[in-house]
Legacy VTK file of the C-alpha trace (Angstrom):
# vtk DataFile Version 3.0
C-alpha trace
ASCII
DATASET POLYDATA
POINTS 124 float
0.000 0.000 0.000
1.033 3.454 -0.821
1.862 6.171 1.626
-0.807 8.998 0.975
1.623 11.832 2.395
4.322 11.058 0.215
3.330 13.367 -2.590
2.932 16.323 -0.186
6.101 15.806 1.269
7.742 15.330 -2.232
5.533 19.055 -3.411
7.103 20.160 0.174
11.071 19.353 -0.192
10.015 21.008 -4.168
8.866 24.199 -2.523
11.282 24.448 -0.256
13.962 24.028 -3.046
12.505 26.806 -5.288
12.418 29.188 -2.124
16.022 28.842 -1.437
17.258 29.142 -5.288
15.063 32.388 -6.153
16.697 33.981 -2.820
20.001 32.844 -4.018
19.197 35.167 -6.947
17.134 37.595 -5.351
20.436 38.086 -3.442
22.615 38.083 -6.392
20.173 40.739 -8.267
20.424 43.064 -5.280
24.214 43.034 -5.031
24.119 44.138 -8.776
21.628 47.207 -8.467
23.561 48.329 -5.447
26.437 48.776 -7.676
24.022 50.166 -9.951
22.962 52.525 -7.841
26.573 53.359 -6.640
27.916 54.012 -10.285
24.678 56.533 -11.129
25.625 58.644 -7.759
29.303 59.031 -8.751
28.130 60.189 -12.129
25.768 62.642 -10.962
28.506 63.959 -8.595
30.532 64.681 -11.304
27.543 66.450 -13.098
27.479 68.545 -10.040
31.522 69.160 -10.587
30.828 71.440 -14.003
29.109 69.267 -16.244
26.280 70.117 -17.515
23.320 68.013 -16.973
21.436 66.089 -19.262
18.138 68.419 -19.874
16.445 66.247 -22.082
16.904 63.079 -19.694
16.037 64.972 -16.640
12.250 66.182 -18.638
12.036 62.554 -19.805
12.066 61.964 -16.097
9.756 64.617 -14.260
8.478 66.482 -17.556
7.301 64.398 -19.913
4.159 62.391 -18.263
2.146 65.845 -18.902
4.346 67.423 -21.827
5.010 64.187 -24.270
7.509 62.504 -24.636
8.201 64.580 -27.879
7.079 67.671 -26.387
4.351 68.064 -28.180
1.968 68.001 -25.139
-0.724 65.943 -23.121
-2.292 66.863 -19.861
-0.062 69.817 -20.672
0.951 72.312 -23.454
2.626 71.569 -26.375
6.264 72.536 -25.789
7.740 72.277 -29.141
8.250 75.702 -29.494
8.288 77.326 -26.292
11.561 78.827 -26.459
9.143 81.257 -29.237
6.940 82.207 -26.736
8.491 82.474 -23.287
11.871 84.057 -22.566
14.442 82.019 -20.247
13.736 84.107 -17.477
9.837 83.185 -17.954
10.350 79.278 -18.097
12.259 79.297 -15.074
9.477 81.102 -13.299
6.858 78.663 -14.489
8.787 76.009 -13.494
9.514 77.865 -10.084
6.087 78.787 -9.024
3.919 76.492 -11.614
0.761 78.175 -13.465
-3.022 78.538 -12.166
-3.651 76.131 -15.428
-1.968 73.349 -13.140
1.558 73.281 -13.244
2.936 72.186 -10.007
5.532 74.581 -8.633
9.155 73.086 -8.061
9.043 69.954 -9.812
13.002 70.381 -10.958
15.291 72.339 -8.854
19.290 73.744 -9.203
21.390 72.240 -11.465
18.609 70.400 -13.251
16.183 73.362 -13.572
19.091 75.422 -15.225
20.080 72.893 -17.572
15.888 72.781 -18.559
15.509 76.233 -18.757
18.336 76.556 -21.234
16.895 73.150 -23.673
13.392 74.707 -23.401
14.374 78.062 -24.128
16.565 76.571 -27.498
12.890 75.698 -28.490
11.924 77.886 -31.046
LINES 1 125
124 0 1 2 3 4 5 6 7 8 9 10 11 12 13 14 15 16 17 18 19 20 21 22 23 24 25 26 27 28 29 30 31 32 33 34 35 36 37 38 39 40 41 42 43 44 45 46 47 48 49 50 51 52 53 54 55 56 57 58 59 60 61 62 63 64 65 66 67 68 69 70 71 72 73 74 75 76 77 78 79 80 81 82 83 84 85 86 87 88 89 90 91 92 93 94 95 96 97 98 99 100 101 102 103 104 105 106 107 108 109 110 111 112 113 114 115 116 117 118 119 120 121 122 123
């Protein structure tokens, strides 16, 4: 006669198996975004050492959800041409202060916000 626990036990030792290898690589995955992680922070110090920053990345990043990807707008206005219509000094106080049309106020700040300013304003 057959021992009816036998195939839990067998599904058990499985399960137990599969935990310990996907930790194994959990664990191995981690240790490679931490260095990651380590390698984007010494390249954004040395942004902050004279380089200028990557405008278009940085909009991709907090921008571009309500602008477009391409600029050419969404929840927000169409940007394409901006640097027509709004002076440097003028984009950097929208994105300062925001708009009553809904612009949050200080999405980009410093370093970033210059570099913006400038690509935006290039938009004519």
């Amino acid at each position: 006669m057959k021992n009816p626990v036998m195939p839990y036990l067998i599904i058990a030792v499985i399960g137990i198996l599969l935990v310990g290898a996907i930790s194994y690589i959990g664990i191995s995955q981690r240790d490679a975004i931490q260095n990651d992680d380590n390698n984007s922070g010494e390249q954004a110090e040395n942004n902050e050492g004279g380089e200028t920053a990557d405008a278009e990345a940085i909009f991709q990043q907090n921008c571009a959800s309500c602008h477009g990807e391409d600029l050419s707008g969404g929840a927000g206005p169409d940007l394409t041409k901006v640097g027509s219509d709004h002076s440097a000094d003028e984009i950097n106080d929208i994105i300062t202060n925001g708009t009553d049309g809904g612009m949050p106020a200080g999405l980009i700040d410093g370093k970033e916000k210059e570099a913006v300013v400038g690509w935006l304003a290039d938009m004519i």
